[in-house]
C-alpha positions in Angstrom: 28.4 -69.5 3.8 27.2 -71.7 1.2 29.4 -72.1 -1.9 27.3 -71.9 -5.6 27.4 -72.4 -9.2 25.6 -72.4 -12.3 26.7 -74.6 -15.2 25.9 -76.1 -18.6 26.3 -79.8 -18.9 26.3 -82.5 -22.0 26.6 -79.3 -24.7 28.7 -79.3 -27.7 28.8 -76.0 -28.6 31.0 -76.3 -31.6 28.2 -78.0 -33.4 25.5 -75.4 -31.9 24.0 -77.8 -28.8 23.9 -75.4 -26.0 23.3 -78.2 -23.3 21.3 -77.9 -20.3 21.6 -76.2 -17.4 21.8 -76.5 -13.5 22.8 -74.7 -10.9 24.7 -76.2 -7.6 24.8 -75.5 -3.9 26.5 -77.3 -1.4 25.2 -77.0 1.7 27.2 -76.3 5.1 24.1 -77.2 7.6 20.8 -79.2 6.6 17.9 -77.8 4.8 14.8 -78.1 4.9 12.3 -79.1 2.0 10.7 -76.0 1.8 13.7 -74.3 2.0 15.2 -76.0 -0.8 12.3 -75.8 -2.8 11.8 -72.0 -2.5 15.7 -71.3 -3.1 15.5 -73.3 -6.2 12.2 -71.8 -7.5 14.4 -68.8 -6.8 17.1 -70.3 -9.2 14.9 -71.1 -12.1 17.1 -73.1 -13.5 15.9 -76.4 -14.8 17.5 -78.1 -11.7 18.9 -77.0 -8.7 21.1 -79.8 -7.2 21.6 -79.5 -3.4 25.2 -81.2 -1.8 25.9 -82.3 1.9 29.1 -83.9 3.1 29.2 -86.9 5.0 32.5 -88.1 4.4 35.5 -87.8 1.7 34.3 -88.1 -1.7 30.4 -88.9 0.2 27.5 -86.6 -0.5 23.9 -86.6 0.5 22.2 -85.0 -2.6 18.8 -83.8 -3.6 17.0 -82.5 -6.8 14.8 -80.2 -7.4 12.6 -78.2 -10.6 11.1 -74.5 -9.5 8.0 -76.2 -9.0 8.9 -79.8 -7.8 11.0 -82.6 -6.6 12.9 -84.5 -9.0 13.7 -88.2 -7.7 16.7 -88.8 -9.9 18.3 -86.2 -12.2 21.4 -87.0 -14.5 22.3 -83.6 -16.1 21.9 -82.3 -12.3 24.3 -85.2 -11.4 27.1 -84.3 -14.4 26.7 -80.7 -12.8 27.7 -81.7 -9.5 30.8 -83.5 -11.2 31.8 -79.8 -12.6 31.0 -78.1 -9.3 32.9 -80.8 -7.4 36.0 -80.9 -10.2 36.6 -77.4 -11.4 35.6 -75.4 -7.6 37.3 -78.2 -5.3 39.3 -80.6 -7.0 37.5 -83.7 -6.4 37.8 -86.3 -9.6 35.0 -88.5 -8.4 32.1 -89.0 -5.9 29.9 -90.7 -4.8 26.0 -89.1 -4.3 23.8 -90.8 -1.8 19.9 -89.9 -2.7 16.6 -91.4 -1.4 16.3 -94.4 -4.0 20.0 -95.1 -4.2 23.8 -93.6 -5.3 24.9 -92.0 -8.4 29.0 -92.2 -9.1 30.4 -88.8 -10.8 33.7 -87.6 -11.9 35.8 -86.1 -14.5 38.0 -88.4 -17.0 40.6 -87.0 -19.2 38.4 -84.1 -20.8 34.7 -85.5 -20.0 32.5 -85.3 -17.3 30.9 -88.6 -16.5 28.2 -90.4 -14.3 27.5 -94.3 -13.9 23.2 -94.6 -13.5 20.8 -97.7 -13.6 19.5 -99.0 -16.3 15.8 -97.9 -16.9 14.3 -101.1 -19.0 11.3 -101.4 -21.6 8.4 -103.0 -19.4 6.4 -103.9 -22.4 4.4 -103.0 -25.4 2.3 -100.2 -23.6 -1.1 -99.3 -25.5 -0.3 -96.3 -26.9 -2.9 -93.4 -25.5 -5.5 -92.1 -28.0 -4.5 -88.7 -29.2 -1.0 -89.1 -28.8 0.0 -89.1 -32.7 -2.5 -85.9 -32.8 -0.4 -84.3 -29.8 2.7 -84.9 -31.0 2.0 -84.1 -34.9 3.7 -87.3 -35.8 3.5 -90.8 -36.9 3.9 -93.3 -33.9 6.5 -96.3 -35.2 6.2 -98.1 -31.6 5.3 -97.0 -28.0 6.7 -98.5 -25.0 6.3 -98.6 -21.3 9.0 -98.2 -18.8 9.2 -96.9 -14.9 9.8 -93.9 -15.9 9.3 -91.7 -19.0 7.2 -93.5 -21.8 9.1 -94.3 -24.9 8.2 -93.4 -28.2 10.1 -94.7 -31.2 9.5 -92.5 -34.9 10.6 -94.0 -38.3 13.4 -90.7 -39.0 15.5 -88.2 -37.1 13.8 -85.9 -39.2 10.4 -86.7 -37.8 12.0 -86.0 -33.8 13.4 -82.5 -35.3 10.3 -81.7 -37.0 7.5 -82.3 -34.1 5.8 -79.5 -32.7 4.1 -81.1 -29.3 1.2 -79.5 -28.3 1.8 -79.6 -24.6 -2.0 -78.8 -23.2 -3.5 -82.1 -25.1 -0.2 -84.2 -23.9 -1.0 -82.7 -20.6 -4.4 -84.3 -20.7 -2.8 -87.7 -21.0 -1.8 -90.1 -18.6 1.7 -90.8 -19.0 4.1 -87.9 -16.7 6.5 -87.8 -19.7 7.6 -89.0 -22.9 11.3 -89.8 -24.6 10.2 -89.7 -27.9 13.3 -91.2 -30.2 14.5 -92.6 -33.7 17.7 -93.6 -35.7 20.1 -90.9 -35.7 21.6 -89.4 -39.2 25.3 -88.7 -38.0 25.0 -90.2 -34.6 23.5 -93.6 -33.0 20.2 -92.3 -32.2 18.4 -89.3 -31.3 16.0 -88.0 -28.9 13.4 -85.1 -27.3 12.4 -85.3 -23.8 8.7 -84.2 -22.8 7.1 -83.5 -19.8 4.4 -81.9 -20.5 2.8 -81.6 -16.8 5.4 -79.8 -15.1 6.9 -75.8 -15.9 9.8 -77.4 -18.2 7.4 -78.9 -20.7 10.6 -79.4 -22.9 14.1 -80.6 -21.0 17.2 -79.8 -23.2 19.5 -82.9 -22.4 18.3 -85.3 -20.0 20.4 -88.0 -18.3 17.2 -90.1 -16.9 16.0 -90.5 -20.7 19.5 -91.7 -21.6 19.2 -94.1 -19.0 16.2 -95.6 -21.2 17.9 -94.8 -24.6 21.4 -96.6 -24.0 19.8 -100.4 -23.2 16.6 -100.1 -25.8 19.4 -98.7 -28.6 22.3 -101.0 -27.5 20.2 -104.1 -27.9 18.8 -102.9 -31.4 22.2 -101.7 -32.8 23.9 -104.1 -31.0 26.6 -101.5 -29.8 27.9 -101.2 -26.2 29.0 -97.6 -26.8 27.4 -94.8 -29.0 26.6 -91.2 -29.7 23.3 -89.4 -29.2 21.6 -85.9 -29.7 18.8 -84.5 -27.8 16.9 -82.6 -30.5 15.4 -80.3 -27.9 15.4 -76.1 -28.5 18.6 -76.3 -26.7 20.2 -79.3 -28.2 22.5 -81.9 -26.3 25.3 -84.2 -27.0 26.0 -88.1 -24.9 28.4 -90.1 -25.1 27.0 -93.3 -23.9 28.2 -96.9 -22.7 26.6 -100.1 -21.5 28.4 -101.7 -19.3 27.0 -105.2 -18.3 23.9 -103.6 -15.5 25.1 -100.0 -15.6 25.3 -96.8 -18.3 27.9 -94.5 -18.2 27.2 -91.6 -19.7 30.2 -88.6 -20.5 29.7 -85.1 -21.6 30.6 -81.3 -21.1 30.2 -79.1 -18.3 31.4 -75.5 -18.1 30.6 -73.1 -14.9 30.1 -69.7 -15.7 28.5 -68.5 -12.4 30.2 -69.4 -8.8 29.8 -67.6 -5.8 29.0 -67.9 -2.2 25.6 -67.6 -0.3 24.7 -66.0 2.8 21.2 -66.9 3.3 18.6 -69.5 2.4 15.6 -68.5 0.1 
């Protein structure tokens, strides 16, 4: 059988951010695609992250949405660092995925994971309609490998956009972090993705791994504090550390079980 959970991650629930949520499956025997697709679109959570042994403190891992892939998934990663923790008493791993390794674990009361930067390529030309889409005044736009960045002038003006997802969905760009100077905290942030079923993710590790650099130069801080703005809400605690972020948060399980069968 095939041991589960379901968790929140990078939530601060004292202060009303809910965090985001995953669920967990480690894996006895090798799945297929298909099958791992199918069992997480019968999940529906926002990722389902898959675990294989290979040796102590090793793990193959894979990521995926109800309708897709995901190539590199943080709050999935901070997940697996509960599941790993809390259900088997591991402190740290090490996940092996197609493009690379993610390092997990648990520190003192926080849940962490070290990722790769993701830098600003350049100036990117902003797409026509955008501002329109988003229902907000564009400060800068930026390229990067992954998720476009969009800078606004106020945290006020990330809380107060109301995206409309079918014209962003018309645009090129997969996703947007759209950011700005936090009130209370270092910066803040929402995550769009307007082309897949999320349209909206609650607290995403991948945009923090485009956040800590692009804020850390501009501050000139190695650690800080962010919010995701998102329905949801989410709190990181984030470090640069010379080529790497660490990023730290919550994670609670509140589902575990074990599976027979595959989807």
């Amino acid at each position: 059988m095939d041991n589960f959970c379901i968790c929140t991650v990078f939530h601060d629930r004292d202060n009303g951010y809910r965090g985001n949520t995953a669920a967990v499956i480690e894996i006895s025997e090798s799945w297929s695609h298909e099958e791992m697709a199918a069992m997480a679109q019968e999940m529906q959570q926002p990722a389902t992250t898959y675990l294989q042994a290979t040796k102590p403190g090793h793990y193959k891992v894979w990521w995926f949405a109800p309708d897709s892939e995901i190539g590199l998934c943080g709050h999935g990663s901070l997940a697996a660092a509960a599941y790993l923790h809390q259900i088997k008493g591991e402190s740290k791993a090490v996940l092996h995925y197609a493009d690379g390794f993610v390092k997990i674990g648990f520190d003192d009361s926080d849940y962490f994971l070290w990722i790769e930067p993701i830098e600003v390529i350049d100036h990117g030309k902003m797409p026509d309609g955008l501002e329109a889409a988003l229902g907000q005044e564009v400060h800068d736009y930026f390229s990067t490998s992954n998720k476009d960045l969009v800078l606004l002038k106020s945290e006020q003006a990330v809380r107060d956009m109301k995206p409309d997802f079918k014209a962003l969905a018309q645009l090129e760009p997969f996703g947007y972090t759209v950011t700005a100077p936090g009130d209370s905290v270092d910066f803040v942030s929402r995550t769009l993705v307007p082309k897949v079923q999320q349209l909206e993710d609650h607290a995403t590790g991948s945009s923090h791994a485009i956040l800590s650099p692009f804020w850390s130069e501009r501050l000139l801080k190695n650690e800080m504090e962010a919010l995701q703005l998102s329905p949801r809400g989410g709190r990181f605690h984030c470090e640069m550390h010379m080529n790497q972020v660490l990023l730290k948060g919550k994670a609670q399980i509140w589902v575990q079980g074990q599976s027979k069968a595959k989807a």
